[in-house]
C-alpha positions as CSV (number, residue, x, y, z in Angstrom):
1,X,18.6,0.0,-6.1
2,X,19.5,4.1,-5.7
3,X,17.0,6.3,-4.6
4,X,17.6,7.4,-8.6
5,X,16.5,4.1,-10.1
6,X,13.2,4.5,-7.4
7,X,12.6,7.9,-7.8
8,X,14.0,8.7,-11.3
9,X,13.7,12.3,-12.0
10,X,11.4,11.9,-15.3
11,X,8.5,11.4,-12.8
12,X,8.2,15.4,-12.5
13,X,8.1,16.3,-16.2
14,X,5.5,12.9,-16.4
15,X,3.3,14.4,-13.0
16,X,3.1,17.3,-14.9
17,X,2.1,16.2,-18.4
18,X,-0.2,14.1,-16.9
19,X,-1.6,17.3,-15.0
20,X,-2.1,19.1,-18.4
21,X,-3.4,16.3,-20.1
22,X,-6.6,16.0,-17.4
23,X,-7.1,19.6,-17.7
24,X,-5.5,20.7,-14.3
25,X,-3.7,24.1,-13.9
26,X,-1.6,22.5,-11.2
27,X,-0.8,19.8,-9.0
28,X,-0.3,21.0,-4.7
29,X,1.3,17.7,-3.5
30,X,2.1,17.9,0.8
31,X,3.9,15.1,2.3
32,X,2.3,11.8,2.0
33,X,2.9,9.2,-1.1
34,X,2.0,11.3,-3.6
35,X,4.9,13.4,-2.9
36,X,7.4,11.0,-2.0
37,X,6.8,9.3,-5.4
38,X,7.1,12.4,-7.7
39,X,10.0,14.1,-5.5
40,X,11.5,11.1,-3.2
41,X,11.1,13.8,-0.4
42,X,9.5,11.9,2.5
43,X,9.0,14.8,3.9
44,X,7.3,15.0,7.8
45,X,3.3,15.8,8.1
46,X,3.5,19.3,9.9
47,X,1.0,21.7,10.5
48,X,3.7,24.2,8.7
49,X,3.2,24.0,5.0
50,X,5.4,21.6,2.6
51,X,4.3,21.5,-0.7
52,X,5.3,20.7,-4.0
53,X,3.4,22.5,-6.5
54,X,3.9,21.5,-10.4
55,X,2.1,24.1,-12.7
56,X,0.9,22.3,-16.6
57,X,3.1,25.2,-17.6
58,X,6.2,26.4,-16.0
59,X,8.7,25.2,-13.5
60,X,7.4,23.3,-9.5
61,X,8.7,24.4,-6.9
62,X,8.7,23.3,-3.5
63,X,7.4,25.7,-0.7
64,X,9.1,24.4,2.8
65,X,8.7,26.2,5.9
66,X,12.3,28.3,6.8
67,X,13.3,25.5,9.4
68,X,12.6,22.5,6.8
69,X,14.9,24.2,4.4
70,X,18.0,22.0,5.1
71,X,16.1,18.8,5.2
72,X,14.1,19.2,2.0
73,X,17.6,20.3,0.0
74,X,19.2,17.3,1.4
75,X,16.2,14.9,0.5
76,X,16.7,13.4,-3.9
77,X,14.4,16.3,-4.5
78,X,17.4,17.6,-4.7
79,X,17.8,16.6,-8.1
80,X,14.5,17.8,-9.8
81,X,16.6,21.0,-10.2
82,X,13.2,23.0,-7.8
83,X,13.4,26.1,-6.8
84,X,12.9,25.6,-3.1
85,X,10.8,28.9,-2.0
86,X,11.3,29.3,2.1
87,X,8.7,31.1,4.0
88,X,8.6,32.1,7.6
89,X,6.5,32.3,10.5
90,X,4.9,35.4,9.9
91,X,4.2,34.0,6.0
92,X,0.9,33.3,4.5
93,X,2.9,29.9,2.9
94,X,-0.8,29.5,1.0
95,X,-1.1,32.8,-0.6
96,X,2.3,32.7,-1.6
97,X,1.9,29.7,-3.3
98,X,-1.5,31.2,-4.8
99,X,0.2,34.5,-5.8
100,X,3.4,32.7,-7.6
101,X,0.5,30.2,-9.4
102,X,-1.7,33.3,-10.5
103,X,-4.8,32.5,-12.3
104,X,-5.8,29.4,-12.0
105,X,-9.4,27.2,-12.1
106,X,-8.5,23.7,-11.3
107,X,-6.0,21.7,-9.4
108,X,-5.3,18.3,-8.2
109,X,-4.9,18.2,-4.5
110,X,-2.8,15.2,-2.6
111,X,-4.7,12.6,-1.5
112,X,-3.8,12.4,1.7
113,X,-3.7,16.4,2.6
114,X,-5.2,17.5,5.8
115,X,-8.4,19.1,5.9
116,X,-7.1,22.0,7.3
117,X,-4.5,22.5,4.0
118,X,-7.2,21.8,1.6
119,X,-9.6,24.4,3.1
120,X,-6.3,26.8,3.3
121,X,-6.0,26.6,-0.6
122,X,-9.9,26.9,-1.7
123,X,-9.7,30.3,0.8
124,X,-6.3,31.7,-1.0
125,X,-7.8,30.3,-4.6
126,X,-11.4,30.8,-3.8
127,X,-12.3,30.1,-7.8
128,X,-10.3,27.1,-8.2
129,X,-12.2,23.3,-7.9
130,X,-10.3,21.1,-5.9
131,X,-9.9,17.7,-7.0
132,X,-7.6,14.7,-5.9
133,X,-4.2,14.5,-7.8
134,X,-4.4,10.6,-7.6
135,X,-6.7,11.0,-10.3
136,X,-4.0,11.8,-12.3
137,X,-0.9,10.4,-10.7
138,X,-3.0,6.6,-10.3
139,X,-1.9,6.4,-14.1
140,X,2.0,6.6,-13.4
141,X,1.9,4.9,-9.5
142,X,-0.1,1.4,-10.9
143,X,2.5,1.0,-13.4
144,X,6.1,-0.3,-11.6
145,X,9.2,-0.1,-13.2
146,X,11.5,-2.6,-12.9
147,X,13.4,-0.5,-9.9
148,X,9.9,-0.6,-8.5
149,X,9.5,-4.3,-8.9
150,X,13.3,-5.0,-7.7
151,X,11.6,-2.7,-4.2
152,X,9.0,-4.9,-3.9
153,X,10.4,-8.2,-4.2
154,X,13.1,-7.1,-1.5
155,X,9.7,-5.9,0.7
156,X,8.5,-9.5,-0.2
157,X,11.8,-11.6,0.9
158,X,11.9,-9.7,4.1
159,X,8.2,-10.3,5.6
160,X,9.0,-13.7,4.4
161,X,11.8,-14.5,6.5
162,X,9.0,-12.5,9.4
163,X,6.6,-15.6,8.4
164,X,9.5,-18.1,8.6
165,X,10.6,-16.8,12.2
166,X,6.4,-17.0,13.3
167,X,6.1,-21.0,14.6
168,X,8.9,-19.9,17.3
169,X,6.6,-17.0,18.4
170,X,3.2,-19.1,18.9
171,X,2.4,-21.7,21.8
172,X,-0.4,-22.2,24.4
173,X,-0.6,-19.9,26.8
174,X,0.7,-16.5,24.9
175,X,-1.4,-14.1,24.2
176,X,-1.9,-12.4,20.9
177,X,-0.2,-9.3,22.0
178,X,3.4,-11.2,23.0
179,X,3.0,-13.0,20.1
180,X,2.5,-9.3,17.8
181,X,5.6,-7.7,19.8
182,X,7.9,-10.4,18.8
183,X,6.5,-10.1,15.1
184,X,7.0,-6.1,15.4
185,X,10.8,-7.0,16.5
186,X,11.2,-9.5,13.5
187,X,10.0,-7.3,11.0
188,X,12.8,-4.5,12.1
189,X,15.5,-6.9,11.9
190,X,14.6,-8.6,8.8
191,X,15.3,-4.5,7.3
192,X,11.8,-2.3,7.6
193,X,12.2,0.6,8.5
194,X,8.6,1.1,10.0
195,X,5.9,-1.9,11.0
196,X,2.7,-0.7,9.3
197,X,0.4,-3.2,10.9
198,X,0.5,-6.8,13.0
199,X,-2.2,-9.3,12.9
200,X,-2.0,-11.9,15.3
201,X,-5.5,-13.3,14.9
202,X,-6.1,-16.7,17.1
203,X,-9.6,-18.4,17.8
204,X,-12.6,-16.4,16.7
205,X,-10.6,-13.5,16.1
206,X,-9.5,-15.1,12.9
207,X,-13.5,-14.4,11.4
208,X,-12.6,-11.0,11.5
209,X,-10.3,-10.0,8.6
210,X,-8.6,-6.7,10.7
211,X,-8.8,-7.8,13.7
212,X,-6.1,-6.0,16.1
213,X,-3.8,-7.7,18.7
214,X,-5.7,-8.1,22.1
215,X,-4.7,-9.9,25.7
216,X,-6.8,-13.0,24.4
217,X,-5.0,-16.1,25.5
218,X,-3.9,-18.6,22.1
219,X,-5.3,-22.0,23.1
220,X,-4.3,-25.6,21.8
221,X,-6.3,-26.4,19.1
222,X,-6.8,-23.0,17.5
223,X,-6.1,-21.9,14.0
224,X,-4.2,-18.3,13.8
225,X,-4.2,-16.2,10.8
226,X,-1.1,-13.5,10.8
227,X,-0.9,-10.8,8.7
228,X,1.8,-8.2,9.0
229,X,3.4,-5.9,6.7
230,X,5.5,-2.5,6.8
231,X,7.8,-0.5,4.7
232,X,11.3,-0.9,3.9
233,X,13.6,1.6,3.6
234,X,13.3,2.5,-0.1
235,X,9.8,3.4,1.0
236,X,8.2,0.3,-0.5
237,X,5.9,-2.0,1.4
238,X,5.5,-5.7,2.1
239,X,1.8,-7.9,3.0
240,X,1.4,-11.4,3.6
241,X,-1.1,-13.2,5.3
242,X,-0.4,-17.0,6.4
243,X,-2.2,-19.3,8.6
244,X,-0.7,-21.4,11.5
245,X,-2.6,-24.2,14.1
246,X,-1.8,-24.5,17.7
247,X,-1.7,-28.7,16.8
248,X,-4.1,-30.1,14.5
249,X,-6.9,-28.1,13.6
250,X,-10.5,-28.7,13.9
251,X,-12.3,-31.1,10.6
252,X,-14.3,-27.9,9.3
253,X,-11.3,-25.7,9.4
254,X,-9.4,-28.0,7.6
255,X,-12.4,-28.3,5.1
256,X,-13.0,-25.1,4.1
257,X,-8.9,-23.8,4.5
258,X,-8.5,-26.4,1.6
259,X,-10.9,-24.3,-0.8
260,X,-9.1,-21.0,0.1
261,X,-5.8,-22.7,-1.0
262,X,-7.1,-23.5,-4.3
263,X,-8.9,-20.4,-4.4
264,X,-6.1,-18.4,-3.9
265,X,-3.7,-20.5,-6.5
266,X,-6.4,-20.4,-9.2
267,X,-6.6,-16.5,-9.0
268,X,-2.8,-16.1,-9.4
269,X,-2.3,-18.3,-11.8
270,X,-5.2,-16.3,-13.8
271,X,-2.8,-13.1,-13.7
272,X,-1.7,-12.1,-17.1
273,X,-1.5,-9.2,-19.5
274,X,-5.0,-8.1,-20.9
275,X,-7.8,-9.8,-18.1
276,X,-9.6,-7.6,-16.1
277,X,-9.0,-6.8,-12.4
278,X,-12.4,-8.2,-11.5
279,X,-12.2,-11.4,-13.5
280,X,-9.1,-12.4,-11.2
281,X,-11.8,-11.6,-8.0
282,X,-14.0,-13.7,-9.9
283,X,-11.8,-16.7,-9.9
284,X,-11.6,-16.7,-6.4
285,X,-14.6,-16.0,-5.6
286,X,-16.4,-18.6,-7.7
287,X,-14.5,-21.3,-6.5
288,X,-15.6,-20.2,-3.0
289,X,-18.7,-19.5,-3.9
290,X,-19.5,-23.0,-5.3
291,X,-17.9,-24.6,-2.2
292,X,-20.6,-22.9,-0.3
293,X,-18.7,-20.8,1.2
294,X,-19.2,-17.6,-0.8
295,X,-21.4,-15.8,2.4
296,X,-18.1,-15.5,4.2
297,X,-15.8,-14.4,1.8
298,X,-16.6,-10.8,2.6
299,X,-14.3,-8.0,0.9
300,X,-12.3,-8.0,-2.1
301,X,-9.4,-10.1,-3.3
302,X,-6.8,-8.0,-3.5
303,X,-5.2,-4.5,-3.9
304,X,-2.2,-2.7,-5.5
305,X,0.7,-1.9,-3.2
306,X,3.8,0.4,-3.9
307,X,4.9,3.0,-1.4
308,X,1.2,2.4,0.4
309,X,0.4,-1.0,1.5
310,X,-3.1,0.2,-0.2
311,X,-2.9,1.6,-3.7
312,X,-4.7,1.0,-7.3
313,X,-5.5,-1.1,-8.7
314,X,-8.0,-3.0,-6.4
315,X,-8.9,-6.2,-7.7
316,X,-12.8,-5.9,-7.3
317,X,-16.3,-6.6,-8.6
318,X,-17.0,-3.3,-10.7
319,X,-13.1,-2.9,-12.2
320,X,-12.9,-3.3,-15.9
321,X,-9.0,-1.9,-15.9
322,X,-7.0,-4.3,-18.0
323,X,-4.3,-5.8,-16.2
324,X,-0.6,-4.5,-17.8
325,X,2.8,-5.6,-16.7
326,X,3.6,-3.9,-14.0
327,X,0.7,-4.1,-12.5
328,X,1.6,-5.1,-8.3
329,X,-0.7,-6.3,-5.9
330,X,-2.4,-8.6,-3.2
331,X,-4.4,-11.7,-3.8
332,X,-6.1,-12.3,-0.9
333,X,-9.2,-14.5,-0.7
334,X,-10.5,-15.3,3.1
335,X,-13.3,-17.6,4.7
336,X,-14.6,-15.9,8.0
337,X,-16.9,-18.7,9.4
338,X,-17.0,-16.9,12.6
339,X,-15.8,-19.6,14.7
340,X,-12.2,-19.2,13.2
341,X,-11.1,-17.9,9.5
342,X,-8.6,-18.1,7.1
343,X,-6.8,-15.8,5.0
344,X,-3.9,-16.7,2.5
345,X,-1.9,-13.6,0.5
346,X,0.6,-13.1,-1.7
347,X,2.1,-10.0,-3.4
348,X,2.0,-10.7,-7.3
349,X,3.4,-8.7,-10.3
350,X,1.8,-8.9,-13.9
351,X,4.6,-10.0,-16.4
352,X,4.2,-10.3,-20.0
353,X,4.2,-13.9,-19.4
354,X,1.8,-14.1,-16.8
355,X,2.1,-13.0,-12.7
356,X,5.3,-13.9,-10.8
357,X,4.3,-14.3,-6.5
358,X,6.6,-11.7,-4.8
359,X,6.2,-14.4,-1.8
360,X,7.4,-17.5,-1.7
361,X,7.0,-19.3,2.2
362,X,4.2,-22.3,1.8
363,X,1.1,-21.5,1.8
364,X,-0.4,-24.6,3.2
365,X,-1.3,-24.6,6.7
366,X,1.7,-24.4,9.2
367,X,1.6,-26.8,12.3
368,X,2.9,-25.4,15.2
């Protein structure tokens, strides 16, 4: 995979169509995803404006502060053939970019801009409504080409060979921390460039679905549910949850970690072109549910994943979106009993033949 199969240069020219078709004047897209997926600039979160803005009409451009100049023409923005418009310290960076947009009365704002840009742009277009540009980009990002796909199944085969590498890490006596260090190590060296999050979760910690690394000492006995992810260097992400036992693991444990593995199989075996998001939620749940369990399955199933580990399409009670090839995300069902819990997750991709797991280690309970 290039950076021009990941971040072809068609996406502009699409963000922009896209833009005019929901009625926006323009799209103002600061670093974050929304801008490393139209651009492939990943560029750094500073309090000195980067932006790309892409008028409905007319040629983007990208306003980068003077000292970012070399970074952002070195970046595959690049390619898009911009005009990269370089301010300076003494720059209003927003009015310039307000002036050079003229008239305008609606734009889609990045998701993830700072407050303090967002009020900057209603103050230097004080008649424009501001609304989020993943409104409009969520119809390109759910989609994943097959470069996309080809990302995340490299994501997938790295935190795999994390989860492999896991039984060496736990043992009486560690704590949950020492055992989350050596999982931020693995996931470097299996190829991530960052660790986005590391869930060691032994014991009672297990009932709560994010709980963070503490000093609590792992105990004989104990189930542990680990969930890690992070991104890999074509800026696409990895999740998996599995579930390990410091020897064997307690009768209503076993019980109840039994439904989750069926629960979880049944709901990605129900991916497929034309179903709705919630109906796969639905076959998790309901087996659950009729186990008497359903209390403590307590968030949704699952959620779409690209260059965020969280993305649409969430697969959730209330969302009638058809599923399409090309769809990508989690399935995810837990049991949080509150003594212990259980969690089992796999990245799937909708095919035209149905979903394909991105992750492949088992996903019965691991003996350690």
């Amino acid at each position: 995979m290039t950076s021009s199969d990941l971040y072809p240069v068609t996406r502009l020219a699409a963000a922009q169509e896209a833009a005019a078709k929901a009625g926006l004047d323009a799209l103002l897209l600061t670093p974050g995803p929304d801008l490393r997926y139209v651009s492939g600039y990943e560029a750094l979160p500073l309090e000195r404006l980067t932006c790309l803005v892409v008028p409905a009409s007319g040629d983007a451009y990208m306003m980068v502060p003077r000292l970012e100049l070399p970074a952002a023409q070195a970046s595959p923005a690049s390619r898009l053939g911009l005009e990269f418009v370089a301010w300076d310290e003494t720059d209003d960076p927003y009015a310039i970019a307000a002036k050079r947009l003229g008239q305008v009365s609606k734009v889609g704002l990045a998701d993830r801009m700072w407050a303090m840009a967002s009020l900057r742009f209603r103050d230097a277009m004080p008649g424009a409504e501001q609304v989020l540009a993943g409104s409009v980009l969520r119809e390109l990002r759910m989609r994943k080409s097959p470069a996309e796909v080809a990302a995340l199944r490299e994501a997938g085969e790295a935190i795999d060979a994390v989860h492999r590498q896991v039984p060496e890490f736990l043992r009486p006596g560690r704590t949950e921390r020492e055992v989350g260090r050596d999982i931020h190590d693995a996931i470097l060296r299996a190829g991530h460039a960052t660790v986005d999050f590391v869930i060691v979760a032994s014991g009672p910690n297990g009932a709560s679905p994010h709980a963070e690394v503490s000093d609590r000492v792992i105990q004989a006995g104990e189930p542990v549910v680990v969930d890690i992810g992070g991104q890999m260097h074509s800026g696409y992400c990895s999740d998996s949850t599995r579930n390990y036992c410091i020897g064997e693991p307690p009768a209503d444990y076993a019980a109840y970690f039994e439904v989750l593995r069926r629960a979880q199989e049944a709901a990605c075996e129900a991916v497929r072109p034309g179903v709705t998001c919630e109906s796969i939620d639905a076959v998790a749940r309901d087996i659950i549910t009729e186990a008497g369990y359903g209390e403590y399955f307590v968030h949704r199933t699952g959620h779409g994943i690209g260059i965020e580990t969280h993305e649409e399409p969430y697969i959730v009670k209330g969302n009638t979106e058809l599923m399409e090839p090309g769809f990508a995300f989690s399935v995810e069902p837990g049991i949080y009993p509150g003594q212990h819990g259980a969690r089992i997750e796999d990245i799937v991709v909708c095919t035209e033949n149905g979903g394909e797991r991105l992750n492949v280690t088992p996903r019965t309970l691991v003996i350690v």
